[in-house]
C-alpha positions as CSV (number, residue, x, y, z in Angstrom):
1,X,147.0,97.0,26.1
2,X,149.8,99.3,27.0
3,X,146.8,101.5,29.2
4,X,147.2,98.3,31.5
5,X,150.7,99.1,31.8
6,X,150.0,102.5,33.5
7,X,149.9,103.1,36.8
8,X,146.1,104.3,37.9
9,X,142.8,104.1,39.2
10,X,141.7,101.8,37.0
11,X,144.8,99.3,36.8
12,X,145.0,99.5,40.6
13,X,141.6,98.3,41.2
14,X,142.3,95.5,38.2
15,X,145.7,94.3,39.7
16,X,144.6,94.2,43.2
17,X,141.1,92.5,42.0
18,X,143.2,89.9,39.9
19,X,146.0,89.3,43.3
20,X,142.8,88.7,45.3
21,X,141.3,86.0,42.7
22,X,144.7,84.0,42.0
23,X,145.3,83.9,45.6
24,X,142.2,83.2,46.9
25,X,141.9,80.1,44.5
26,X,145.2,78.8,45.6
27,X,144.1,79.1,49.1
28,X,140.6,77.3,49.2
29,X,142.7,74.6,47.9
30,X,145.1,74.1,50.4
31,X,142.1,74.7,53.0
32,X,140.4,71.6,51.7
33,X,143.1,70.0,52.3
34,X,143.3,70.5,56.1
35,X,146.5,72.8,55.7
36,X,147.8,76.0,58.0
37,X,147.2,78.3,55.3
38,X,144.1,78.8,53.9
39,X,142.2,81.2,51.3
40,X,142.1,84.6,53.0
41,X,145.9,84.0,54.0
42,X,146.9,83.4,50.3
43,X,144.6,86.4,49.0
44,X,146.5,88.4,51.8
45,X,149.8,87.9,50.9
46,X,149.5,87.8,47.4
47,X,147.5,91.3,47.6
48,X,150.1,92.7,49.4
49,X,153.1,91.5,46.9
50,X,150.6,93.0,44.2
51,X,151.0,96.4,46.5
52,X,154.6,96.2,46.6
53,X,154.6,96.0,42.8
54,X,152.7,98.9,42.5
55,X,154.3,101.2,44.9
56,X,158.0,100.1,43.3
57,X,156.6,101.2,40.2
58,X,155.6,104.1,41.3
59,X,158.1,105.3,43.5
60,X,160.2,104.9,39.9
61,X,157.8,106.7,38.1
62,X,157.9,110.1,40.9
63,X,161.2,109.5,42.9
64,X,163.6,107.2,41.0
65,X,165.7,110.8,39.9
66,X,165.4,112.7,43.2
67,X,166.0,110.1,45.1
68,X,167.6,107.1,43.8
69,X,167.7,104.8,47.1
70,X,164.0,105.3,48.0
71,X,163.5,101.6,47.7
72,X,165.9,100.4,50.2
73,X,163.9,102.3,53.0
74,X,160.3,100.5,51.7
75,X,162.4,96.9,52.0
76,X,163.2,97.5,55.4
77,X,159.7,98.2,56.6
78,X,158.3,94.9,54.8
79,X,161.2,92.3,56.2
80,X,160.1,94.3,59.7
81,X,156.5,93.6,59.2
82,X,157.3,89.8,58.2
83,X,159.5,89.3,61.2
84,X,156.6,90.7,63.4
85,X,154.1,88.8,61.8
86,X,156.9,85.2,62.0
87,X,156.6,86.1,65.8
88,X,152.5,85.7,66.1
89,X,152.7,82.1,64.3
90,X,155.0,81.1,66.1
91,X,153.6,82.1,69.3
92,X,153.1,79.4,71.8
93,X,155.3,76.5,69.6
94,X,151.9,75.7,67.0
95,X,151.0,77.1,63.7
96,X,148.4,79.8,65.0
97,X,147.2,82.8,63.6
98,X,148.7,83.3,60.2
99,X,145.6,85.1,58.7
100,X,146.7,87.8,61.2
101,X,150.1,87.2,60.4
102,X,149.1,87.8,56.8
103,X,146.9,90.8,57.7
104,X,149.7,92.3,59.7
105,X,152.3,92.1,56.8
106,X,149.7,93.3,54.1
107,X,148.7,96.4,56.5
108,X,152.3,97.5,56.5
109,X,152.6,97.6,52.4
110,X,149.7,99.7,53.1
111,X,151.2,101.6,55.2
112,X,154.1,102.4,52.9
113,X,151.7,102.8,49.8
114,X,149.9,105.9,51.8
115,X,153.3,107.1,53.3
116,X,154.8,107.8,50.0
117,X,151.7,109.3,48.6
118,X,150.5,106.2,46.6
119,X,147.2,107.2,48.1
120,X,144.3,105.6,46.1
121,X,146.5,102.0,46.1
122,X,146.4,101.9,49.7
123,X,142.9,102.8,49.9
124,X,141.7,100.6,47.8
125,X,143.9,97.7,49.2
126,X,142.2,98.7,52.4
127,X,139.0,98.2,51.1
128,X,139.8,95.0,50.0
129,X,141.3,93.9,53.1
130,X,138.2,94.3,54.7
131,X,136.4,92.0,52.4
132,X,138.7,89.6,52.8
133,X,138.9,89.4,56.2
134,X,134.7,89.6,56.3
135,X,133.0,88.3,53.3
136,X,135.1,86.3,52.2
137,X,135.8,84.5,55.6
138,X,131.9,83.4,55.5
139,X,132.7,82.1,52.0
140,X,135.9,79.8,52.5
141,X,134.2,78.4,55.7
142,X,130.9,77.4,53.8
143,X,132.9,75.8,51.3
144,X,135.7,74.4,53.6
145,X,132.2,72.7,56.0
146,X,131.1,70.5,53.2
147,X,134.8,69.0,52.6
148,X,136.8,69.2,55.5
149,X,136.5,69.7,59.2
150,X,136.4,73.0,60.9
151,X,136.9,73.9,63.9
152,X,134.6,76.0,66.5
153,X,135.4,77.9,68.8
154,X,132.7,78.3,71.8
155,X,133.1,80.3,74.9
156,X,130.6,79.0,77.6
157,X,130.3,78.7,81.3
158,X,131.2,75.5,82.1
159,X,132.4,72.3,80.2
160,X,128.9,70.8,79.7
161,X,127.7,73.5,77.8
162,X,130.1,72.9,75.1
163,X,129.6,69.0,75.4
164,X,125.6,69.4,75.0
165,X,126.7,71.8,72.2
166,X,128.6,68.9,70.5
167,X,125.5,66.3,71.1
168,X,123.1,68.8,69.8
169,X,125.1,69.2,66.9
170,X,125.7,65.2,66.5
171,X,121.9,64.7,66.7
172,X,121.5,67.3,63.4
173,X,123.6,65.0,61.7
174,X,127.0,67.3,61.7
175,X,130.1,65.2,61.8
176,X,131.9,65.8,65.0
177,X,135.5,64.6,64.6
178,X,137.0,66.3,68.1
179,X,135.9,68.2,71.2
180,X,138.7,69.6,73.1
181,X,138.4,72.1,76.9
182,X,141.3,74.4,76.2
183,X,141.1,76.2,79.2
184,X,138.2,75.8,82.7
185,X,138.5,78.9,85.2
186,X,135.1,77.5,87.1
187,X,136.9,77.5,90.3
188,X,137.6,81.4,89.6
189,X,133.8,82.4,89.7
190,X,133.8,83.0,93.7
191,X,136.8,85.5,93.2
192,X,135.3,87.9,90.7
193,X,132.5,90.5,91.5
194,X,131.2,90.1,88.1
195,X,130.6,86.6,87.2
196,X,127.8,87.1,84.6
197,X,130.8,88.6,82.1
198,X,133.7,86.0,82.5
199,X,135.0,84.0,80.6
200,X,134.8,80.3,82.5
201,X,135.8,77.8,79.7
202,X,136.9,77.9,76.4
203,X,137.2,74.9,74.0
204,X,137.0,73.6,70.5
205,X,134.6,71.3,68.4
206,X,135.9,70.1,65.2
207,X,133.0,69.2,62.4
208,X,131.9,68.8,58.9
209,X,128.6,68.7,57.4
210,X,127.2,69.5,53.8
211,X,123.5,70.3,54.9
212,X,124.1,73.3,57.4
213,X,125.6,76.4,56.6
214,X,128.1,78.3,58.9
215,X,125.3,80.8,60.5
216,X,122.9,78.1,61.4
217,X,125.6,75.8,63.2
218,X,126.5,79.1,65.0
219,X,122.8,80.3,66.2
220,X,122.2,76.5,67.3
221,X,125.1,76.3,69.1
222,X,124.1,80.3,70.6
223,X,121.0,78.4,71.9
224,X,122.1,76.3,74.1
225,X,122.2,77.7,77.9
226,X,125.6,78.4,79.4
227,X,127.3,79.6,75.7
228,X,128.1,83.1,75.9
229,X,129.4,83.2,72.3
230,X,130.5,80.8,69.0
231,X,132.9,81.6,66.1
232,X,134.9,79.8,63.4
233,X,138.8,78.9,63.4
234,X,140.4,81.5,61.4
């Protein structure tokens, strides 16, 4: 057991694996329950404390006699990175974006694993970022649809194509618990000399459903004339 106290490949790849897992199930919990925070936020964040662990203990293993106030420098660039990532929740007066907010923070640990030559930590957290952000974004969205209403975001044309979106999707027997027109730049399209590419009305359809999984809602939604492009909240 005292191998798993080193500081290496291995145990790098084990700690962040482990961060990732306890934070993810602690997420997909408080996404069922219809909360700000979901999986990928918690595996985030609790990746990124993993990190800080890691580069604390090394930093004592290779600078703690050289230079004894190495840390203080690391703890700045963190509370930086959190106050940066407050700023993009915050934006606007509603809970938005924390995932990003999470992403931001964990990036920065990163950033501080590779700048003190804890190389193969902030590799391998990068790696993992990028799985978290992709894969399992896919995942806590398939599970969160059968339990709990998501939202989707469409980009179309006009407002109808999101409403015959929404019907469509009522007539498969999806749950539709809100449609909402965020933003309508119709009477825009005469001032642009390339309608074809903008971006006319954006707006939101909050559903559940335990038979369809996320890339079928998506290409059925693609499908109808006037959206230029579907994704999930998140």
């Amino acid at each position: 057991m005292e191998f798993l106290k080193d500081l290496n490949m291995v145990t790098t790849v084990l700690r962040i694996a482990m961060a990732i897992a306890c934070g993810g199930v602690l997420g997909l919990e408080r996404k069922k329950a219809q909360q700000a925070a979901g999986m990928r936020t918690y595996m985030l964040i609790c990746m990124g404390s993993a990190i800080v662990s890691m580069i604390s203990q090394y930093m004592y293993n290779y600078f703690s006699e050289s230079h004894p106030d190495a840390e203080r420098l690391g703890a700045q660039v963190i509370s930086g990175a959190a106050v940066l990532a407050a700023l993009v929740v915050a934006k606007g007066g509603a809970i938005k974006g924390l995932t990003t907010a999470a992403e931001m923070w964990t990036s920065a640990c990163i950033g501080l694993a590779i700048g003190i030559g804890f190389y193969w930590g902030g590799i391998i957290g990068t790696v993992a970022i990028y799985v978290i952000m992709t894969v399992f974004h896919r995942i806590e969205t398939n599970a969160v649809l059968k339990s709990a209403p998501v939202g989707l975001h469409i980009s179309a044309r006009n407002r109808q194509s999101i409403i015959t979106a929404a019907q469509i999707l009522g007539d498969m027997g999806i749950e539709i618990f809100d449609i909402s027109i965020e933003r309508d730049m119709g009477d825009l399209l005469d001032l642009t000399s390339d309608s074809s590419t903008m971006e006319m009305c954006l707006g939101t359809i909050k559903l559940r459903t335990k038979d369809y999984k996320q890339d079928e809602i998506i290409t059925k939604v693609l499908s109808v004339e006037g959206v230029k492009s579907a994704r999930y909240q998140g």
